[in-house]
Residue frames as qw, qx, qy, qz and C-alpha x, y, z in Angstrom:
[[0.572, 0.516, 0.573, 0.279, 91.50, 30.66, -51.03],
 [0.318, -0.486, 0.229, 0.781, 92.75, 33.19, -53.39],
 [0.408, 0.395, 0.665, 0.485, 90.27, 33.98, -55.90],
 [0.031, 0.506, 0.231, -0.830, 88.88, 36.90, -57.61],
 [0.340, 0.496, 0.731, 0.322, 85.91, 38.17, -59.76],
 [0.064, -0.460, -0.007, 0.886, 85.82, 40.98, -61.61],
 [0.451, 0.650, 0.511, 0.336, 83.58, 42.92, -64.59],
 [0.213, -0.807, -0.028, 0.551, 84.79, 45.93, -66.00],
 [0.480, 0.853, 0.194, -0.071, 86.21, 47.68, -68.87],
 [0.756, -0.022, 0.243, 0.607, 89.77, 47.33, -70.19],
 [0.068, 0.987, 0.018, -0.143, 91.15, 51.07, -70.05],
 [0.328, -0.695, 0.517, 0.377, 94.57, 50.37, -71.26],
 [0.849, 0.336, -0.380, -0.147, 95.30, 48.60, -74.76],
 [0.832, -0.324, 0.386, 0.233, 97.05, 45.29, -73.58],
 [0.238, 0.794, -0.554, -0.075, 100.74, 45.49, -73.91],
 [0.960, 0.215, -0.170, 0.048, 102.45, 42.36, -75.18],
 [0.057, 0.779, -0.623, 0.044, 105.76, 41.18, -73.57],
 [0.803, 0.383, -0.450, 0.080, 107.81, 38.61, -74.59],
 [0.517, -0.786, 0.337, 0.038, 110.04, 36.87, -72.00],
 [0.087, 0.490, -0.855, -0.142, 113.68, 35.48, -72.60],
 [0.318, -0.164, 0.931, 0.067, 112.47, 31.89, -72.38],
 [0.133, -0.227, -0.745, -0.613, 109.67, 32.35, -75.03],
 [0.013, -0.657, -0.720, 0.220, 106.89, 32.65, -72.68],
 [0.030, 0.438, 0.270, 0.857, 104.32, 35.30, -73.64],
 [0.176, -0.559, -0.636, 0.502, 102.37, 37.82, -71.05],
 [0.043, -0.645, -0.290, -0.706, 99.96, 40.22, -71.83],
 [0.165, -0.600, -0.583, 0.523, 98.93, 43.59, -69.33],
 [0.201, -0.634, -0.388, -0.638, 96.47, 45.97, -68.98],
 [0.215, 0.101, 0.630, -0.739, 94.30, 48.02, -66.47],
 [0.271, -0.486, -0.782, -0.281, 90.54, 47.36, -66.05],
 [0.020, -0.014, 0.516, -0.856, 88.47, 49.33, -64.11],
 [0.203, -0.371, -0.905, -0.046, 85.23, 48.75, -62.17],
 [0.363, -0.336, 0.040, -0.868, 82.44, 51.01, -61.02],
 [0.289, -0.432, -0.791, 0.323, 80.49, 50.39, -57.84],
 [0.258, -0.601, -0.076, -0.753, 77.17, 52.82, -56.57],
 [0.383, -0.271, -0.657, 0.590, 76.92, 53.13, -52.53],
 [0.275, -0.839, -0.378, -0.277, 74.61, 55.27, -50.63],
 [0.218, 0.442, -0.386, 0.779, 76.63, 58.22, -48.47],
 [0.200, -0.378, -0.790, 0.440, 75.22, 59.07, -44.96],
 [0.344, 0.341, 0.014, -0.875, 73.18, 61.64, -46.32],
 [0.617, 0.327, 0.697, -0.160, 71.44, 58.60, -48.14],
 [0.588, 0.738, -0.144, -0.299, 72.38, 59.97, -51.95],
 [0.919, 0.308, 0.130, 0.209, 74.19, 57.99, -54.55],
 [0.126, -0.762, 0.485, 0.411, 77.77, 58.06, -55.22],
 [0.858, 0.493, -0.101, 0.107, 79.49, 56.25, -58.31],
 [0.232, -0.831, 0.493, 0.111, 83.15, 55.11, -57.72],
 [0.760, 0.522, -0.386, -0.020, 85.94, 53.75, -59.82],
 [0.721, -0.515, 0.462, 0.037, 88.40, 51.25, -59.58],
 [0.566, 0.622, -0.504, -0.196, 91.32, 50.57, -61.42],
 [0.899, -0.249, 0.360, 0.014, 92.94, 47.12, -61.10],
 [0.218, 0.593, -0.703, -0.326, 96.16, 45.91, -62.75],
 [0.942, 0.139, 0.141, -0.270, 95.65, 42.60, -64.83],
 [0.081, 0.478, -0.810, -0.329, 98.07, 40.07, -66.65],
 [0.905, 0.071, 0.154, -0.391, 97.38, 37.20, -68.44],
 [0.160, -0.469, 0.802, 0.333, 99.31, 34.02, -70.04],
 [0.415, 0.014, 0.894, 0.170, 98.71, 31.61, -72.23],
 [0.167, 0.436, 0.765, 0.442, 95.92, 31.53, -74.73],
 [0.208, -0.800, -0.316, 0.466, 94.85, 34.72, -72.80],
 [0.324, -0.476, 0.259, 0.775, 97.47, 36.29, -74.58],
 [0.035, 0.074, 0.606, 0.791, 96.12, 35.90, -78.21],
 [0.036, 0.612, 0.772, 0.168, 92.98, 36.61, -77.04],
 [0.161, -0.759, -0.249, 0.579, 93.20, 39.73, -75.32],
 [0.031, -0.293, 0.447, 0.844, 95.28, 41.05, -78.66],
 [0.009, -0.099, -0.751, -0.653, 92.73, 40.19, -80.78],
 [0.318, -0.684, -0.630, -0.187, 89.28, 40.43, -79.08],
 [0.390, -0.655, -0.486, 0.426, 90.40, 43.05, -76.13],
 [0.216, 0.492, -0.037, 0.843, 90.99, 46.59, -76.96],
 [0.027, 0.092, 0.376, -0.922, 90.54, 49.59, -75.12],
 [0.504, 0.033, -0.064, -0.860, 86.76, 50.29, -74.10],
 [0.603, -0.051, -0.774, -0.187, 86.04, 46.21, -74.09],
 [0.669, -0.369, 0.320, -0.560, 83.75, 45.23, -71.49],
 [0.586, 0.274, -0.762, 0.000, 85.06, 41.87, -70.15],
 [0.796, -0.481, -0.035, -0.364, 84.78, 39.15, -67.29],
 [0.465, 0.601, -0.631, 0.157, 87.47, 37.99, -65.55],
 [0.811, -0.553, 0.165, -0.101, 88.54, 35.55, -62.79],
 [0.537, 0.667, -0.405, 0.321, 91.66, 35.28, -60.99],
 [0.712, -0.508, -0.334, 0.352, 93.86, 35.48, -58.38],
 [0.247, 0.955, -0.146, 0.079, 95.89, 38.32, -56.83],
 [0.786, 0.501, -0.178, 0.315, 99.47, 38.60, -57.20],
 [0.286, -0.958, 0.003, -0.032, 101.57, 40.12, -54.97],
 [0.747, 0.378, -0.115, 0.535, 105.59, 41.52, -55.36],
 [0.519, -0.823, -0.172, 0.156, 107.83, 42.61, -53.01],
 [0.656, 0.359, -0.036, 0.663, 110.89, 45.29, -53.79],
 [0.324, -0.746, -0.185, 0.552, 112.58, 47.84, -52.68],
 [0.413, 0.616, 0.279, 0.610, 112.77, 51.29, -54.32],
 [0.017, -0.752, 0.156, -0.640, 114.74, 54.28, -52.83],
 [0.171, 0.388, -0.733, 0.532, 115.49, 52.36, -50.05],
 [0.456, 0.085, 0.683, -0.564, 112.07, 51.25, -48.93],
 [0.025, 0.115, -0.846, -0.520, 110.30, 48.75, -49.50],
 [0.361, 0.147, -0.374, -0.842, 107.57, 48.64, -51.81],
 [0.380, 0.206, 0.901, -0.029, 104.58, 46.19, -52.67],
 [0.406, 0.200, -0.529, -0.718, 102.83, 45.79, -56.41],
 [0.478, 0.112, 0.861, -0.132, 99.73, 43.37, -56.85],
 [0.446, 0.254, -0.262, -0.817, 97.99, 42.49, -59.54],
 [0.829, 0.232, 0.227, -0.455, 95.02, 40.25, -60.97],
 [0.020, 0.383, -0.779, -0.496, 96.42, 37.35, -62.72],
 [0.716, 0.223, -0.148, -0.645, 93.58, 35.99, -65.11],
 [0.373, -0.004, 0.928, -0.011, 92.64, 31.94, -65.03],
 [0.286, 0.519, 0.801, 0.086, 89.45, 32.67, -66.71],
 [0.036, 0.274, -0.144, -0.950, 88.26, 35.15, -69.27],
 [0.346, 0.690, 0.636, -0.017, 84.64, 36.43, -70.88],
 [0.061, 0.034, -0.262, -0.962, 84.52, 39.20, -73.54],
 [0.218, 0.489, 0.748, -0.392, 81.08, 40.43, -72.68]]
């Protein structure tokens, strides 16, 4: 199973692209905070950035309800792309959104 749940804060304004056959896709980054206890038993605080995309009705929501600084809920799945750059090769993943909450 391939799912994922995230909350976090939309640190990028979603950028809108158009593809050649009309389809619309919206991305962004999000990024999550998580507190853990070190082995010295003190708090730490650590980020996480995550790359998102969305389609469909996603799309006119994020423009219109998601700026930058929007706490949001998301479930997905992750993505994963395989290329080669400079002669080796590479892997990109990202979160594609099934379900969205503006919290």
């Amino acid at each position: 199973m391939n799912l994922v749940h995230l909350i976090g804060t939309i640190q990028s304004e979603p950028k809108l692209h158009e593809l050649p056959n009309g389809r619309r896709l919206v991305k962004f980054t999000l990024v999550t905070e998580e507190s853990y206890l070190d082995v010295k038993g003190h708090k730490k605080h650590r980020k996480n950035w995550h790359n998102l995309s969305a389609w469909g009705r996603w799309v006119q929501v994020l423009n219109e309800c998601g700026p930058m600084g929007t706490s949001i809920a998301v479930e997905g799945r992750i993505v994963s792309q395989f290329f080669h750059q400079n002669g080796k090769k590479q892997m990109k993943s990202e979160i594609e959104i099934n379900d969205l909450i503006i919290l």
